[in-house]
C-alpha positions as MATLAB code, in Angstrom:
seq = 'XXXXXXXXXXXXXXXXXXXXXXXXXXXXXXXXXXXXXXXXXXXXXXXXXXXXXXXXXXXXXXX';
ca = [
      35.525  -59.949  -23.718;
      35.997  -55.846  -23.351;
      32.903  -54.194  -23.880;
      34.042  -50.561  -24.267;
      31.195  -47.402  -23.298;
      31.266  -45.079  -26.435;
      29.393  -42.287  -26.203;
      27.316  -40.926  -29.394;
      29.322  -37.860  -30.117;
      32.361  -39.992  -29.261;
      35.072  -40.268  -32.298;
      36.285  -43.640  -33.751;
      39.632  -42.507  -32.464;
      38.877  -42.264  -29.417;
      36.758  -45.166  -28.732;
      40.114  -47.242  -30.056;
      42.717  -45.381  -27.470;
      39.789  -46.002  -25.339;
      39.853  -50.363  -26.482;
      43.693  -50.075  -26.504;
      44.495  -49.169  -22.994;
      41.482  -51.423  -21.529;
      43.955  -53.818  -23.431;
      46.557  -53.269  -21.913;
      45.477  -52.923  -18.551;
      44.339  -56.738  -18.806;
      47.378  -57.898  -19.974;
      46.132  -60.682  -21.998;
      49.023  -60.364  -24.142;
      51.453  -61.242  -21.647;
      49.476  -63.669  -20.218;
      49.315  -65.658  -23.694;
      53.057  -65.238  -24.139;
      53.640  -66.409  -20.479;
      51.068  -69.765  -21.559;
      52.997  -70.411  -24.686;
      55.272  -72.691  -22.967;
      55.288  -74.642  -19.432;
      57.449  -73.664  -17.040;
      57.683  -75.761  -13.769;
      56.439  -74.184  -10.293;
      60.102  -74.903   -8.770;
      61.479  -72.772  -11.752;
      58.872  -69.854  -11.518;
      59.518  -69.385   -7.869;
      63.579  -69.716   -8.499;
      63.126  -66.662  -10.951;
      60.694  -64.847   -8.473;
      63.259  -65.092   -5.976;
      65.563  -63.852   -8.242;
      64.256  -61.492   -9.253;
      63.359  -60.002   -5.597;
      66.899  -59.808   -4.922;
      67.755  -57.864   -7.675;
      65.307  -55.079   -7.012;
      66.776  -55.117   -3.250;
      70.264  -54.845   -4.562;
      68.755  -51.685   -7.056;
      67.069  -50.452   -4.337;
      70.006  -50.853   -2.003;
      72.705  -49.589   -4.381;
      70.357  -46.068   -5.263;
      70.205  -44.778   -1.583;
];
């Protein structure tokens, strides 16, 4: 649960930009898409491997 600090003179506005990026910075979004289906542990390291290499070769390829 977020429990946001709005302060009396505080706008509506900005208590919701405030809600919004507390939301975002928890990701639960992405965590509930990531839940959605199962993925086996020897597939998420596979693509976590992968995907380490490809930010070396970006990395690499940039200097």
């Amino acid at each position: 649960m977020l429990i946001i600090d709005v302060k009396e003179a505080e706008s509506i506005d900005r208590a919701l930009k405030k809600y919004k990026k507390k939301f975002e910075q928890t990701q639960t979004v992405k965590q509930l898409r990531r839940r959605k289906h199962f993925t086996k542990p020897s597939v998420e390291r596979r693509s976590e491997v992968l995907k380490a290499i490809n930010k070396q070769l970006f990395i690499s390829k940039n200097v």
